[in-house]
N, C-alpha and C positions, 0 to 999 in steps of 0.2 A: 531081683526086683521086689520093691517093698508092697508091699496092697494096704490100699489105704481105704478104711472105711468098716471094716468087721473087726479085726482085732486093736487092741487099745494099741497108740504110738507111744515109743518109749523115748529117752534122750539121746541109745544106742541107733532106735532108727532115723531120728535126728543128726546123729553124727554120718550115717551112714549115708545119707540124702548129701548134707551138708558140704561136708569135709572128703569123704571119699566119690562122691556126683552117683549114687547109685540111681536109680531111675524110679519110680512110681509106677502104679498101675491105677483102678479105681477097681474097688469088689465088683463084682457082679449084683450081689447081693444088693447092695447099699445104695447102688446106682438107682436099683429098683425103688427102693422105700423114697430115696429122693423125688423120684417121677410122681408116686404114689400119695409124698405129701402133698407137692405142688396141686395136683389135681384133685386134693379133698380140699388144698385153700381155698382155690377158684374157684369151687361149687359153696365152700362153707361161711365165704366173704358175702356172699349175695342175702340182700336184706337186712345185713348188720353193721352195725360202727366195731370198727375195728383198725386201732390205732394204727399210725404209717400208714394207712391203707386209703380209706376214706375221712382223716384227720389230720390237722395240723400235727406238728410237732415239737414235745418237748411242753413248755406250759403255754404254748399254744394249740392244745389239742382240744381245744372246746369248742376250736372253729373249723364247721363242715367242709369238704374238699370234696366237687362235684365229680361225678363219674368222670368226665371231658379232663377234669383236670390230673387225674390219679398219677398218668403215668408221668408226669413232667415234672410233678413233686417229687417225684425218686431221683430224677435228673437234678433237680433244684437242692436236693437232701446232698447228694455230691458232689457237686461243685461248688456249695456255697461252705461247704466243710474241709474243701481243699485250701487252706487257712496256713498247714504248717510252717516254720520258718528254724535258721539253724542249720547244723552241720547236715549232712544227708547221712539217714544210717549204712552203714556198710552191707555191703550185698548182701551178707553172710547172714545179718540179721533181719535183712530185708524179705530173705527168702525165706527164713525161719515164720518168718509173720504170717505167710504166703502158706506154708505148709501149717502152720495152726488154724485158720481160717479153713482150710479147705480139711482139715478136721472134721471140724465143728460143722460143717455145710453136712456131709456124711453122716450126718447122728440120724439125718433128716428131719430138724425139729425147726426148719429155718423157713417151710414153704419157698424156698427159691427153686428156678428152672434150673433143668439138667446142664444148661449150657455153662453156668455161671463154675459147676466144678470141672467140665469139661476146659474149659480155658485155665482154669487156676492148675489144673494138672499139666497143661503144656507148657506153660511157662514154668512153671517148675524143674519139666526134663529140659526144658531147653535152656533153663541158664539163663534166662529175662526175667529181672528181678525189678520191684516197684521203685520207682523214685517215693521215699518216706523222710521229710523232715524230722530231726530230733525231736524240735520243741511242737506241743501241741496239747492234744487229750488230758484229760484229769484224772484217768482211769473212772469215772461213775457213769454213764452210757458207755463205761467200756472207752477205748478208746478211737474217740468219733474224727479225731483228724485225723491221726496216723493212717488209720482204717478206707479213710474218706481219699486219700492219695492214692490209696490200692485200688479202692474201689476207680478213685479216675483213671489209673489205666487201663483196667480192666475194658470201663467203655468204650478206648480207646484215645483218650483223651490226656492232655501234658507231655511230662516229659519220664521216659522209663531207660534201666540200664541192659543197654547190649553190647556183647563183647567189649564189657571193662571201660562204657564211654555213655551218657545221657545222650539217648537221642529223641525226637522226636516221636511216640508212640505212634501215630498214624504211621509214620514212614516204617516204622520197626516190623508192623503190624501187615506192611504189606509184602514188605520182603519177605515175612515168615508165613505167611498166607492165613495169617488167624483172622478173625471174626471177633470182633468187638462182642460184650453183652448187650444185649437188649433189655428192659427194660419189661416187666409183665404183668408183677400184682405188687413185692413187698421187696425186689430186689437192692433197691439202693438202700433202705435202711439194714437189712439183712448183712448188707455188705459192710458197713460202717460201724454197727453193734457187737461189741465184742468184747473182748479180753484178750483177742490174739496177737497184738502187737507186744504188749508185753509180754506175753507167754512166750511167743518165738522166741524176745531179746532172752529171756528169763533163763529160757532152756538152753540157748548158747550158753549162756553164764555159769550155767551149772555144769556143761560140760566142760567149759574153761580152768572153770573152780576146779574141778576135780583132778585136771590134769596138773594144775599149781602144785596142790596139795602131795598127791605123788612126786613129785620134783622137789617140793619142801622136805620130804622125808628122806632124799637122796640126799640132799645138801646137809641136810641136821644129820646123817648120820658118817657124811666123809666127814664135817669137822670135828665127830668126834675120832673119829680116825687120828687125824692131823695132832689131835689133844694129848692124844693115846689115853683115852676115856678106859674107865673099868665097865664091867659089860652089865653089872646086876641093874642098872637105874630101864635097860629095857628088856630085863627078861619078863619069863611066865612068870617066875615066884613073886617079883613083886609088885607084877601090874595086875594077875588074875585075883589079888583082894579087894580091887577097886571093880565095881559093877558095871563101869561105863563101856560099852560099845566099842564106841570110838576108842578110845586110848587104849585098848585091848590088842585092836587093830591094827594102829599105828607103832607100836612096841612089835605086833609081827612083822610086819612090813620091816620095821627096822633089823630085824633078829633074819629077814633072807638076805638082805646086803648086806650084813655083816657076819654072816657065817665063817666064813674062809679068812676073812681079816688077821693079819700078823701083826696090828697095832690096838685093836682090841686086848685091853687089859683082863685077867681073872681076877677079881677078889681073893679069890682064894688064895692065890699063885705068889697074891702080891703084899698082902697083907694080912691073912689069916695065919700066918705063923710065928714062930717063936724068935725068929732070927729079925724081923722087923720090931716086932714089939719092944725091942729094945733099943731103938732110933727113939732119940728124944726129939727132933725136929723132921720133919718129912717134906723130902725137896719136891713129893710129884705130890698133888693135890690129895687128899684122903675122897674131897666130893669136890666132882667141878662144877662150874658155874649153873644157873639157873637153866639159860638159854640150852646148855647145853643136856643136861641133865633131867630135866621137865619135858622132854618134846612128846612125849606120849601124853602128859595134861594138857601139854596147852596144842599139839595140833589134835589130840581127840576130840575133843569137843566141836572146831572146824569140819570135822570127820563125818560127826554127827548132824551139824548144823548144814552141810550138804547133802548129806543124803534126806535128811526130813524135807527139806526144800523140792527133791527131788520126787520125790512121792506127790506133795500139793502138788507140782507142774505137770505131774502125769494126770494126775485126777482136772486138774483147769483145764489142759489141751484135750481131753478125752471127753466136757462137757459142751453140754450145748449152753453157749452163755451169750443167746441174740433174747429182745425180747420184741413183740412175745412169741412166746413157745407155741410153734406151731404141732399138736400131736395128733395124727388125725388117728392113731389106735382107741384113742380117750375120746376120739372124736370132738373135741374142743379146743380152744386158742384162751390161753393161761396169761394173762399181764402180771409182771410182777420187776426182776430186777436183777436177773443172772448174768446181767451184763459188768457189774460194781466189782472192781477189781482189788477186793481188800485181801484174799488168800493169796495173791500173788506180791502186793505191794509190800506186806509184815514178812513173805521170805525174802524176798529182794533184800528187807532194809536187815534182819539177820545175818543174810549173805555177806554184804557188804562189811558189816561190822566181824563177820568171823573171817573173809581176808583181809581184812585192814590189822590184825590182830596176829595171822600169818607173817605179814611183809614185816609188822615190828618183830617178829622171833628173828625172821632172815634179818633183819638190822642190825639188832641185836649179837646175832654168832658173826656178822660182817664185823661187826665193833670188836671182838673180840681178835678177828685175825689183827685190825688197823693198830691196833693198842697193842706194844712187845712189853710192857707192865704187865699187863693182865695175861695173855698168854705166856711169858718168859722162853719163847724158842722161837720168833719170826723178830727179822728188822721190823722197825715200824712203818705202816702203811706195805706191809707186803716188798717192800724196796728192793731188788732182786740187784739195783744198782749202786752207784757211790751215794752212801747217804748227807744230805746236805745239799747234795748237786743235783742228784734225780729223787724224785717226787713219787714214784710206785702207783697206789692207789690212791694217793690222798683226794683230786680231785673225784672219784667217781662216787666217793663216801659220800661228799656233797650232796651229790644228785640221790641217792640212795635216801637220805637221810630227810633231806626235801618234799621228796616221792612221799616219803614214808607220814610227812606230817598233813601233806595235802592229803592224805588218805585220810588219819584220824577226823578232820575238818571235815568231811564227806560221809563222816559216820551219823550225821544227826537224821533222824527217821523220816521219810517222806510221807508213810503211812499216816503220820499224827500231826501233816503238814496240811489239811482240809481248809479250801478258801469257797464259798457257797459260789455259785455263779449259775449262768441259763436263768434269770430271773429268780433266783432263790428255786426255781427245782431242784436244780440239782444241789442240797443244800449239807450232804455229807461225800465229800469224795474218797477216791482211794490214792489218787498222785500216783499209779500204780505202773505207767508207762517210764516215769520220770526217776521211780525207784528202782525200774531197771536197767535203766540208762547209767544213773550212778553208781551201781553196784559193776555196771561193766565197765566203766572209769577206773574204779579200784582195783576192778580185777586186771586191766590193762596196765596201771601204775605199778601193780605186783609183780608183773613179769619182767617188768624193767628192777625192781629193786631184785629179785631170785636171779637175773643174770650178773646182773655186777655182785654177789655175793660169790654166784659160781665162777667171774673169773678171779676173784679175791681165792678161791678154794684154789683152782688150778696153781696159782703162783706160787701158793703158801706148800703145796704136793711137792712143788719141782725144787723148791728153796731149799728144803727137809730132803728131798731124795725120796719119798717116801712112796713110788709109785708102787717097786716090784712088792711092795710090802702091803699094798688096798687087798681089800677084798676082790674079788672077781669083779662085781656087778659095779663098784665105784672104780675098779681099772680101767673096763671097758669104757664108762659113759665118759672119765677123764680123757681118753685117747680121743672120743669121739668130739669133744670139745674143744680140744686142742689141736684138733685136725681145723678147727672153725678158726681158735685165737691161739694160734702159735702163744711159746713162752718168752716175753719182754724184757730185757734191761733195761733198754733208753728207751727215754718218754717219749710218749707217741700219742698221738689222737685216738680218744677211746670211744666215741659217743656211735661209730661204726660199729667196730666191735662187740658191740653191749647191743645194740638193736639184732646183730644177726643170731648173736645168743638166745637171745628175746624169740627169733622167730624159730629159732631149732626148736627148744624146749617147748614153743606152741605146738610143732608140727610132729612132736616124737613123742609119743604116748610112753608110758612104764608100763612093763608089764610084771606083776605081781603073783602068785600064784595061791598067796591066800586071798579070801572074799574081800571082796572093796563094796559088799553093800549087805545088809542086816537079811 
C-alpha cells in the first residue's frame, strides 16, 4: 500500500496505483496538517478579504460576496466550470488527475476539509474514476474545467465511471455508501485550481514514453540483427567519447540484447585483416545505414528528454499549485499564481516532439525492411508469399507512414500557443492541459507505428531463418510475439493484429539491468 502525503509521489507510484491497482492509504501525519490548516483558515478568514472566499472571481474579484452568500459561490465556482466538451479522458488518466489533486491537497497549503481527501482516496481504491472532457482549461488557473468536472463528482453531481460504464454519480454514490463533499470556506475553488490534470495526463505519458522507448531499443537492435550489423557503432569505445547521458545508455541497453547474438558482426573478425583488405568491392556494407547505425544519437537524446520531463512532473505533482496558498506555519494566505502550468506545458511539448522523432527512426528501420534495394536479403514489402500476387506488408507501411506524418503535424508547441481570455486576466497561458493531451496522441500513434515495424521484424526473422541465430533477449520477446501474430503467407487483415501488438508492448514492460535514469 502506497501512503500518500509524507513522502514525495514518484511515476513508479503512479504506475503502481495505475496499472497494477495497488491501494492508497493517507499518512497519518499529513492528515493532520490538513485539519490544522483548515482550522487556521476558519479562524484566519475572519475580518479579511480574502480571495474565493469573500470575493468574486477571476477579474471579478473587486466585487464583495456577503457572508450568506460564501458557501453557494463555491457550488456556483463548479458548476458553472463544468463547461468541458470532447472525447472523455480514459480512466487511466482520469484517475491519474485524481491522485495529483489529492497530492497537492496533502501538502496541506490548500485550507480544504479533511473530507474532501477522505473521498478523493476512496474513489481512487475503489476504481470510480471522474467523468473529465478532453477539451477545456488553458492551463493559467491551472486547469479550471477539467478540474471543475472532478470537483462535480466529488459533490456528488453529473455523471462518473463505474465498472467500465458512465453512470449517474448520485446513483454510484449510493450503492458505494459515500458522502458527497460539503462545501465549508475555500472548497470549490481549491478543488478547480491546479495543475493536476495535466500532470496526472503528463505522468501517464512519461510512463508510456518510457516504455516506447525500451521497446524502440529492442526493435533497433533485432534489425540489426536481421542486417547482420557490425557491433563497434554501439559499443563503449565509441559512445563513451560523446558525454551524453542518454546515448551512453541506450548503446548499453543495446550491448545486453545483443550479447549472445550469432548475427552481430566483429569489426575486427570482419574487416581488420589482411585477407579483406584485398577485396576491391565489398558485398556486406563497410557502415550500414543511418537508422540503423545512429540509434544511440538519435534514441539518446529521447532518453534524456524523458527523463528531464520526469523530474519537472515529480517536482509539479509534489507542489502545492492552488492559489492561494493557504500556510498557516507563516501564519498567512500568499495570492500569487502557482496554479500556471508553463513547467508542465514546455515538457509535454518536448515530449511530444522527442516521440514523434522515435516513430520516424521506427519508420525509417520499417522502410528499410519494405525496400529489398536498400536491404538486399528480404522480398520486398517482407512478402513471405508469391510476389505480384501477394502483397506482404505493403499495406501496413501505409498506416505506418501516415501515423508517422500526423505526428510531425502535432509537433508544433502548445506552450507558445497563448490566447488571453477571463476578460484579459488571464492574459498569458500555459495551454498546458492541451500539451498533454497531444503529447499522448503521439505517444498512442507511436505504438501503433513500433508494432507494425515489429511485425515487419518478425516476418523479415522467419523469411532469413534467422531465429536459432538472435540473441537471447530478441528470441525470447520474437517467440512471445509470434505467439500474438503467428507467421503469414496469404494476405490477411492486419489492422487486428497490429492493435494486439499495440496492446502487448503497452502491457509488457523490459526489463533492463543497467540504470534507466541519471
Amino acid at each position: 500500500m502506497i501512503s500518500v502525503g509524507i513522502q514525495k509521489l514518484t511515476p513508479d507510484d503512479f504506475y503502481r496505483i495505475l496499472f497494477m491497482n495497488e491501494k492508497i492509504q493517507l499518512a497519518p501525519e499529513a492528515v493532520a496538517n490538513v485539519k490544522a490548516n483548515f482550522e487556521f483558515l476558519k479562524e484566519f478568514a475572519k475580518g479579511k478579504v480574502i480571495y474565493g472566499i469573500n470575493t468574486g472571481l477571476g477579474p471579478m474579484a473587486q466585487y464583495k460576496i456577503n457572508g450568506s452568500n460564501e458557501i453557494q459561490l463555491q457550488y456556483n465556482l463548479i458548476r458553472s466550470h463544468s463547461a468541458g466538451c470532447g472525447t472523455p479522458l480514459p480512466e487511466i488518466y482520469a484517475k491519474a488527475t485524481m491522485i495529483a489533486r489529492l497530492n497537492t491537497f496533502m501538502l496541506a497549503k490548500s485550507g480544504i476539509h479533511i473530507e474532501v481527501v477522505e473521498l478523493l482516496k476512496e474513489l481512487i481504491n475503489r476504481n470510480i474514476n471522474p467523468f473529465i472532457p478532453e477539451h477545456g482549461g488553458v492551463g493559467a488557473s491551472g486547469d479550471l474545467v477539467q478540474l471543475a468536472h472532478l470537483a462535480l463528482n466529488l459533490i456528488g453531481e453529473g455523471e462518473i465511471w463505474y465498472n467500465g460504464k458512465l453512470q449517474p454519480t448520485t446513483e454510484v454514490f449510493q450503492v458505494e455508501n459515500l458522502t458527497p463533499v460539503t462545501m465549508h470556506i475555500r472548497e470549490g475553488l481549491s478543488l478547480i485550481n491546479g495543475t493536476s490534470a495535466m500532470t496526472g495526463i503528463g505522468i501517464v505519458n512519461i510512463i508510456l514514453a518510457k516504455n516506447l522507448l525500451d521497446w524502440a531499443v529492442l526493435a533497433s537492435s533485432m534489425i540489426n540483427e536481421i542486417a547482420e550489423s557490425y557491433d563497434d557503432h554501439f559499443s563503449d569505445g565509441l559512445n563513451r567519447v560523446k558525454a551524453h547521458y542518454g546515448q551512453n545508455q541506450i548503446a548499453r541497453m543495446m550491448r545486453e540484447i545483443l550479447n549472445d547474438s550469432k548475427l552481430i558482426r566483429r569489426r575486427d573478425d570482419h574487416l581488420y585483416n589482411d585477407k579483406t583488405v584485398q577485396v576491391e568491392v565489398f558485398t556486406h556494407k563497410v557502415q550500414e545505414y543511418y537508422s540503423l547505425r545512429c540509434v544511440p544519437q538519435v534514441l539518446g537524446p529521447i532518453l534524456d528528454t524523458i527523463i528531464n520531463a520526469r523530474e519537472v512532473l515529480i517536482n509539479e505533482v509534489n507542489s502545492a499549485n492552488d492559489n492561494p496558498i493557504i500556510d498557516n506555519e507563516a501564519e498567512n494566505v500568499f495570492h500569487g499564481g502557482n496554479f500556471h502550468g508553463d513547467y508542465v506545458a514546455l515538457e509535454m511539448d518536448k515530449l511530444k516532439i522527442a516521440i514523434t522523432k522515435l516513430s520516424m527512426l521506427a519508420e525509417r528501420q520499417l522502410n528499410y525492411l519494405m525496400n529489398d534495394k536498400l536491404n538486399q536479403k528480404l522480398p520486398p514489402f517482407v512478402n513471405l508469399g508469391k510476389l505480384g500476387f501477394n502483397l506482404g506488408m505493403q499495406g501496413v507501411q501505409f498506416t505506418a507512414v501516415s501515423t508517422v506524418a500526423e505526428n510531425q503535424t502535432l509537433c508544433f508547441p502548445m506552450s507558445i500557443h497563448s490566447i488571453t481570455s477571463n476578460n484579459d486576466n488571464q492574459d498569458i497561458v500555459s495551454m498546458g492541459a492541451n500539451a498533454a493531451m497531444i503529447a499522448k496522441r503521439v505517444i498512442d500513434h507511436t505504438y501503433i507505428v513500433l508494432s507494425i515495424h515489429m511485425l515487419a521484424i518478425l516476418q523479415a526473422v522467419d523469411y532469413l531463418e534467422f531465429k536459432p541465430r538472435l540473441s537471447t533477449c530478441s528470441g525470447k520477446k520474437f517467440g512471445e510475439l509470434r505467439n500474438i501474430v503467428p507467421k503469414f503467407v496469404e494476405d490477411t487483415t492486419k489492422y487486428k493484429e497490429i492493435k494486439q501488438i499495440a496492446n502487448y508492448i503497452l502491457g509488457n514492460k523490459l526489463q533492463f539491468t543497467v540504470e534507466s535514469d541519471r
